[in-house]
C-alpha positions in Angstrom: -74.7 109.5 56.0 -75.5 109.3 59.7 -72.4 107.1 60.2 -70.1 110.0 58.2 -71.7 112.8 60.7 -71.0 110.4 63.5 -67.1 109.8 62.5 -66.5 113.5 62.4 -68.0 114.1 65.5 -66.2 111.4 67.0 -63.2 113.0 65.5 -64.1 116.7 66.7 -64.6 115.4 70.3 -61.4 113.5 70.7 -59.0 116.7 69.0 -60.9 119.2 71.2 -60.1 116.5 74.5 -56.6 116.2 73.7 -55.9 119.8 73.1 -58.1 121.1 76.0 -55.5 118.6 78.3 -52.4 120.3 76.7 -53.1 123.8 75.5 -53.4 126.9 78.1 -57.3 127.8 77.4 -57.1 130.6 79.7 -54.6 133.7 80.6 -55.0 133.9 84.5 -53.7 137.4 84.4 -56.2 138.9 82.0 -60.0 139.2 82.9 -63.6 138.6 80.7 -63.3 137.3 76.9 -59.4 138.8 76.8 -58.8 135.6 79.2 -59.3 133.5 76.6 -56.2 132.7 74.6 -56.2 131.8 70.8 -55.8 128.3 71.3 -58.3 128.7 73.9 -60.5 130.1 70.9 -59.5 127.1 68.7 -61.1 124.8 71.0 -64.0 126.8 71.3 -64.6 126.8 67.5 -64.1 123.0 67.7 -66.6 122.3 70.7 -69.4 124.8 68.4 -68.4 122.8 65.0 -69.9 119.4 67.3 -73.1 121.5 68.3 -73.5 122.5 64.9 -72.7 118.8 63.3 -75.1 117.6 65.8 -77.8 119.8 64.7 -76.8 118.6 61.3 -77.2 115.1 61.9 -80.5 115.6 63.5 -82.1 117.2 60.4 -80.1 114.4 57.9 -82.1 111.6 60.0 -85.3 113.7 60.1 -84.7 113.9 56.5 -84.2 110.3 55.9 -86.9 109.1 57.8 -89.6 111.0 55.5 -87.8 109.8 52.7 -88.2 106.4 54.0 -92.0 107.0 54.8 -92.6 109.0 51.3 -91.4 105.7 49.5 -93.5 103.4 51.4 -96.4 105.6 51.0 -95.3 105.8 46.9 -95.0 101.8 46.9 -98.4 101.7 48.7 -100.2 104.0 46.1 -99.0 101.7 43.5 -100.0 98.4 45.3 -103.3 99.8 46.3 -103.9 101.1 42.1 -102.9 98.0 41.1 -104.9 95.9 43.6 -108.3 98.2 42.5 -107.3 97.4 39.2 -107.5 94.0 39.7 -110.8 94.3 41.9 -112.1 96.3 39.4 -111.5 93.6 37.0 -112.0 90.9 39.1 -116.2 92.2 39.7 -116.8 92.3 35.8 -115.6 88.9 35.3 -117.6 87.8 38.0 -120.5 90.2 36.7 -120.1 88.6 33.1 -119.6 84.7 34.5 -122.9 86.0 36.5 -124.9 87.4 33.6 -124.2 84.4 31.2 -124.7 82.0 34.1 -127.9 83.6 34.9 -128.9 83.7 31.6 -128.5 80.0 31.0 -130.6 79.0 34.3 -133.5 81.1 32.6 -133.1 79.9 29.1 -132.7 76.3 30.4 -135.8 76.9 32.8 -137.9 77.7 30.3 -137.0 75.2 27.7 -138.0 72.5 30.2 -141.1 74.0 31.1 -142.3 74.4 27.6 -141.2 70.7 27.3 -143.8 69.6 29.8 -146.2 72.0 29.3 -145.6 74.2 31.7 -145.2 78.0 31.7 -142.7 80.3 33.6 -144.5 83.1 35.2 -141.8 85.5 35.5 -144.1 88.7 36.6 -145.3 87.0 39.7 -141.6 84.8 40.1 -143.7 81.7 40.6 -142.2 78.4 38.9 -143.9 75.1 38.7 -140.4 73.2 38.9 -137.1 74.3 40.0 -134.3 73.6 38.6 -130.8 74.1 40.4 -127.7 75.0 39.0 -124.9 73.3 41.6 -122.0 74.3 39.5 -119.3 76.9 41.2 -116.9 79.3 39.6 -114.2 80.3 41.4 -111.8 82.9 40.6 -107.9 82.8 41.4 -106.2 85.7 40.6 -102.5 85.7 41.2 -100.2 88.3 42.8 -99.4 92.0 41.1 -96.2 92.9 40.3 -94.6 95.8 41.7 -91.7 97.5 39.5 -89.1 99.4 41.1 -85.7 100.6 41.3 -84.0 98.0 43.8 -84.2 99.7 47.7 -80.6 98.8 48.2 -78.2 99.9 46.5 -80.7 100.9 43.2 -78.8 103.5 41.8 -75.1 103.7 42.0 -71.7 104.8 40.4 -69.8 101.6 39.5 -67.0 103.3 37.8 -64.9 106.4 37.6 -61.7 105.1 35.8 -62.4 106.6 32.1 -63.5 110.2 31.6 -67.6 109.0 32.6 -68.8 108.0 35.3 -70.7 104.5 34.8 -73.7 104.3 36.6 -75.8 100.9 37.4 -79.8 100.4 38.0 -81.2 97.6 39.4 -85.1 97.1 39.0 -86.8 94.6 41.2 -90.3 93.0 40.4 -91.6 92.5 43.6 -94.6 90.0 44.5 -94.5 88.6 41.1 -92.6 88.7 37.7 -92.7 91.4 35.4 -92.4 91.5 31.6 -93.5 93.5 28.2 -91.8 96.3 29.1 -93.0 99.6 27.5 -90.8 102.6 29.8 -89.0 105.3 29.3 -86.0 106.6 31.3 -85.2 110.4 31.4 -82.2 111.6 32.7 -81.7 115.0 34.3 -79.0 116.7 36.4 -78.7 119.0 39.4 -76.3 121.1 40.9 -76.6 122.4 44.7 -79.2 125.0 43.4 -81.4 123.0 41.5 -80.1 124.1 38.3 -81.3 121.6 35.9 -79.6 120.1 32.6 -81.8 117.3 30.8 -79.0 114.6 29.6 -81.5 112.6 27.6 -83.4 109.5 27.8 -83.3 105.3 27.8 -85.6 102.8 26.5 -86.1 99.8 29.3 -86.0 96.4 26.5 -89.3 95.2 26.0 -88.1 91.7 25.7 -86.7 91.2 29.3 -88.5 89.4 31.7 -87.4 90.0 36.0 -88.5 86.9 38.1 -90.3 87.8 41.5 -87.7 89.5 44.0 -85.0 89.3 41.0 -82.9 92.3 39.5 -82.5 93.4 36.4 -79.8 96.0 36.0 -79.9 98.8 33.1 -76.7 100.9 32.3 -75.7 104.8 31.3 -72.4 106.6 31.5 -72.5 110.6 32.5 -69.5 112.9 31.4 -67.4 113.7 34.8 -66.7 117.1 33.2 -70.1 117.7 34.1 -70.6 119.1 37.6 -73.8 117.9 39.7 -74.8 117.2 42.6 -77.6 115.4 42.0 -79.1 112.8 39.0 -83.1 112.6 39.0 -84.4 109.3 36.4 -87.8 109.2 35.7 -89.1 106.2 35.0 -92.3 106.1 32.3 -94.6 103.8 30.8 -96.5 100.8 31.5 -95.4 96.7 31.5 -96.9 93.2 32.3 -97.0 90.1 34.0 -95.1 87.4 32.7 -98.4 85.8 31.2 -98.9 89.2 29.6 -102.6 88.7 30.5 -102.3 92.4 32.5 -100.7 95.5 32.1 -99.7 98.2 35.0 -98.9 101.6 34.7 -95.7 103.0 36.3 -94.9 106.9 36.7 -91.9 107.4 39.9 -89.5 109.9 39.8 -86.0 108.4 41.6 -83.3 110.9 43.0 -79.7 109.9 43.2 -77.1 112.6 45.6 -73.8 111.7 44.1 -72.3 113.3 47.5 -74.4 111.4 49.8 -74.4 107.8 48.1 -78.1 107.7 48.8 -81.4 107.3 46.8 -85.2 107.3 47.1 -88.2 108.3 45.6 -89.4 111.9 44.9 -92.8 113.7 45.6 -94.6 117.0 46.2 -93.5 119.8 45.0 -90.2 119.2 43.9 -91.3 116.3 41.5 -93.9 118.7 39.5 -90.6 120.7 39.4 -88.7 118.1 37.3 -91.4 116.4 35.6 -92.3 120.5 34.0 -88.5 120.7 33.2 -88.5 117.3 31.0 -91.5 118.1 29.4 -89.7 121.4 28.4 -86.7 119.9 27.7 -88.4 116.9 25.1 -90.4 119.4 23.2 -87.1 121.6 22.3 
């Protein structure tokens, strides 16, 4: 988008150059604003169409560049849930190898000692014979997937030839392979002024599997009598890792501007907005 603002003011610059060097701007015979002649006008239009552009641009990056930060703050969020999940999990396994460890020492103990003729004084933690237990557990637990619709180029229109327009979506599984798959995909779209219009929904196949840092692509056609601006997807449900021994959650609602060609994730405000709209629109 920045390169398109760029082009046209480029362009802007070069006409109001060109014209400036071969147009009369001002009628030496008049005096105040009257000096200025029409073309004179033109070019002043042209030079206020760059300041405006400019300002234009300025906001589009600004705009881009909390996009950018929202989505890695989203991605975060999800590695950090996932990550306490697997803590979380991680201390009762530990807790339950330490419990029946513990209580294997104890029973062991005290089978000797009765053997001998001893006895385990457990108020006063005094033992006539200790016995040690040398063996280790330790726990490898491998790397959490993290679904998500593909950074580049994750949503796009891959063909306008019929009376639809095709679209493509490319999941990547990122730091490890996902499978199980157990997501819905709602569809909804916007025009200019966030009027909404719920096209229905997609079921992501339960029985693919995406290798770490593949894609996966998923296809849906909209009608091109439709007019929109904008197509929201929101992606629902939970899936696995390929040994199906865990299960994640997933809840991210992607936006696609048709007129832009670009794509991210959507928060705040604007998400509750959508998310209230496909609830409405499911239960009617």
């Amino acid at each position: 988008m920045s390169f398109i603002y760029f082009l046209i003011i480029a362009a802007l610059v070069a006409i109001s150059a060109l014209l400036s060097s071969i147009w009369d701007i001002v009628d030496k015979e008049k005096r105040g604003l009257k000096a200025i002649t029409k073309k004179g006008r033109i070019i002043i239009l042209l030079n206020l169409s760059v300041i405006i552009i400019s300002v234009l641009q300025y906001n589009q990056n600004e705009i881009d560049v909390k996009q950018k930060e929202d989505e890695a703050k989203t991605e975060q969020i999800q590695r950090d849930s996932i990550l306490r999940d697997g803590y979380d999990s991680s201390l009762y396994i530990m807790k339950q190898k330490y419990d029946s460890s513990h209580e294997n020492i104890v029973r062991t103990i005290a089978s000797a000692l009765g053997e001998y003729g001893f006895r385990l004084d457990s108020s006063n933690q005094k033992l006539e014979r200790l016995i040690k237990d040398s063996s280790k557990t330790k726990i490898i637990l491998p790397n959490d997937p993290v679904l998500q619709v593909c950074t580049n180029r994750g949503i796009e229109i891959i063909d306008t030839t019929s009376n639809k327009h095709k679209y493509q979506i490319r999941f990547c599984s990122k730091d490890a392979g996902s499978a199980n798959f157990k997501i819905k995909l709602d569809f909804v779209l916007a025009d200019s002024i966030a009027n909404y219009d719920y096209i229905g929904s997609h079921y992501f196949p339960q029985e693919a599997q995406i290798s770490q840092d593949t894609e996966y692509s998923l296809f849906f056609d909209v009608s091109n009598n439709l007019n929109y601006s904008f197509l929201y997807i929101l992606v629902n449900g939970t899936y696995s890792n390929i040994e199906r021994t865990k299960s994640y959650p997933t809840d991210i609602l992607y936006y696609y501007n048709r007129l832009g060609n670009t794509q991210g994730m959507i928060t705040g405000k604007t998400r509750d907005s959508i998310i209230k709209f496909i609830n409405y629109a499911r239960s009617n």
